[in-house]
C-alpha positions, -999 to +999 in steps of 0.1 A: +842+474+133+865+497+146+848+533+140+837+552+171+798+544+162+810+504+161+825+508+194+797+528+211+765+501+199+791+476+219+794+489+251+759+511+251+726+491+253+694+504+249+670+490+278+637+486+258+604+472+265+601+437+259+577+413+251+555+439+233+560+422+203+529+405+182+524+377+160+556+363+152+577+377+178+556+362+207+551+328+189+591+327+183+592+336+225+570+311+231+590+287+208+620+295+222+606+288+262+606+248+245+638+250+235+655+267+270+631+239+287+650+212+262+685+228+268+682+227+309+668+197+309+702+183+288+722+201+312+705+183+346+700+147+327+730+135+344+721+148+382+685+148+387+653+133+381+634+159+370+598+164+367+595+198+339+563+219+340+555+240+310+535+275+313+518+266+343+525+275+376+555+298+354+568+301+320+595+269+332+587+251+364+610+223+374+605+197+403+632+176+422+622+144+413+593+129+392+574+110+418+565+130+450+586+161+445+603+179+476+619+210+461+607+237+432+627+260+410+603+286+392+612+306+358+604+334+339+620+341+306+624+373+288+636+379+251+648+408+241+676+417+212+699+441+229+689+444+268+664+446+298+668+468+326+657+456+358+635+485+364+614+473+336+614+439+356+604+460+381+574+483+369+565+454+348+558+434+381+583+404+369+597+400+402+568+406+425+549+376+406+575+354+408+579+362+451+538+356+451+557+318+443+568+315+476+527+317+493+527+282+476+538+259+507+532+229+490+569+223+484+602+241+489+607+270+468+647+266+456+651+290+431+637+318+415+651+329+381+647+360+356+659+341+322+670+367+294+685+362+263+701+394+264+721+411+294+708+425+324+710+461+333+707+478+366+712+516+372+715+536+397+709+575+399+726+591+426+730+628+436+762+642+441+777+670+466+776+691+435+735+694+431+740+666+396+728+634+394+749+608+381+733+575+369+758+544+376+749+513+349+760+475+357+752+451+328+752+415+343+762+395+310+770+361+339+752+327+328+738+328+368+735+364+394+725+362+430+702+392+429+723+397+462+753+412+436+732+439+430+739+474+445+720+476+479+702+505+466+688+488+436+684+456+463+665+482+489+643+491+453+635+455+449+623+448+481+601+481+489+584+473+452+573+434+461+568+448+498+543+478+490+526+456+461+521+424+486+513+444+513+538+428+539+571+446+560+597+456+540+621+437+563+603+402+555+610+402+516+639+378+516+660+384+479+679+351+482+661+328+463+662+353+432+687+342+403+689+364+368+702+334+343+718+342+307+707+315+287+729+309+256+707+307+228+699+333+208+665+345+192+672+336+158+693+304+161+678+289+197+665+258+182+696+252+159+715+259+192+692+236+213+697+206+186+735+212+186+734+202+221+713+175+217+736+158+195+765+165+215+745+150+246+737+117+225+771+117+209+786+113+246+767+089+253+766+064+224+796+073+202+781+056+175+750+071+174+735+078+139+725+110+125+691+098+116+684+087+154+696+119+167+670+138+145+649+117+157+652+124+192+653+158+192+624+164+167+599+139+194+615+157+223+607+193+207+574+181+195+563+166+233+574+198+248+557+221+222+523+199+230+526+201+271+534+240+262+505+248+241+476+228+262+454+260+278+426+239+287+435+241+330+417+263+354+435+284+375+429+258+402+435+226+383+456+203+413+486+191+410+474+158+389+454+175+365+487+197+357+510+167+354+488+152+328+489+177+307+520+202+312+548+178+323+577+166+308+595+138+337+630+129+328+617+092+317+604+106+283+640+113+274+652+077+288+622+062+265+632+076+236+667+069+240+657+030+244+639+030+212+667+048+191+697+034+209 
């Protein structure tokens, strides 16, 4: 489209609040937290041996190794159709509940990550010499940001929110850890993306791989994942073992099911 309307809906995006949806907007989110957990867990097959947790200790928790894990990367993801501002991360309290991650010393915290659909915005509103405020946008449309790429005064925002909310020096809140990712699927189509993948993992693999087994595969993967997502029976204090048995998904799943078909 190239009318002046066409080309304003591209470069403008309205920073609405998400996840206020009901009913089939929030099951679809919920759906489509399986399929990101499917999709990353394609993309680190081949390099880790990964132990998933599903809506538990975050919306996507993922451990170093299955037996005895060392390390921890913690996710939130947000859906949203055009774009989410980091100020509604922000007053939303996004980012202070994923920092509370870090009181947990039971392993080392490597990541934190803001997952969105949909580009990232951060403004900044800034007086100038003349009396007028001017309001400088960034959209962050990367597949991974350091939250350290942000402008130090949205940075210096960050760190006063988590540091007044947690009640702890200003000067102690430590940004580092914090990742916004851009996952590639898409709200309508994530689980037609997700399967896509899927077959394009198997296919590199064994070339000769039907079509029947690859449906296969991805229909018990998707079908484990959406079980370990939708168990709520666990108190807030269920240990680490009681979690396992009923939210994880450990990389050997994949490798069983690969035996069986392959």
């Amino acid at each position: 489209m190239l009318d002046k309307q066409a080309k304003d809906k591209k470069t403008k995006f309205r920073e609405i609040e998400v996840d206020t949806g009901s009913g089939s907007m929030s099951y679809n989110r919920f759906e489509m937290q399986v399929s990101q957990t499917l999709h990353m867990a394609i993309e680190i097959f081949d390099n880790l041996d990964y132990l998933f947790v599903l809506d538990y200790y975050d919306d996507i928790t993922i451990f170093d190794k299955e037996q005895n894990p060392e390390t921890v990367s913690y996710f939130q993801m947000k859906t949203n159709e055009e774009s989410i501002s980091i100020n509604t991360a922000i007053t939303k309290d996004w980012l202070v509940k994923m920092y509370a991650q870090l009181e947990n010393t039971d392993w080392l915290v490597k990541e934190l990550g803001l997952i969105t659909n949909c580009p990232l915005v951060v403004s900044v509103t800034t007086k100038k010499d003349s009396g007028k405020n001017s309001t400088e946008r960034k959209i962050f449309t990367s597949e991974k940001t350091s939250f350290m790429e942000f402008n130090s005064v949205t940075i210096s925002k960050i760190k006063e929110d988590i540091a007044k909310k947690k009640g702890i020096d200003v000067n102690s809140v430590d940004l580092t850890k914090f990742f916004h990712m851009r996952t590639t699927l898409s709200i309508p189509s994530h689980r037609e993306i997700v399967e896509q993948e899927m077959g394009d993992f198997l296919h590199s693999k064994y070339p000769r791989i039907t079509m029947d087994s690859v449906k296969a595969i991805f229909g018990a993967m998707m079908d484990i994942l959406t079980r370990r997502q939708q168990y709520e029976l666990l108190n807030d204090a269920a240990s680490f073992s009681e979690v396992r048995n009923k939210k994880e998904y450990p990389r050997e799943i994949l490798n069983e099911l690969l035996k069986k078909q392959c």
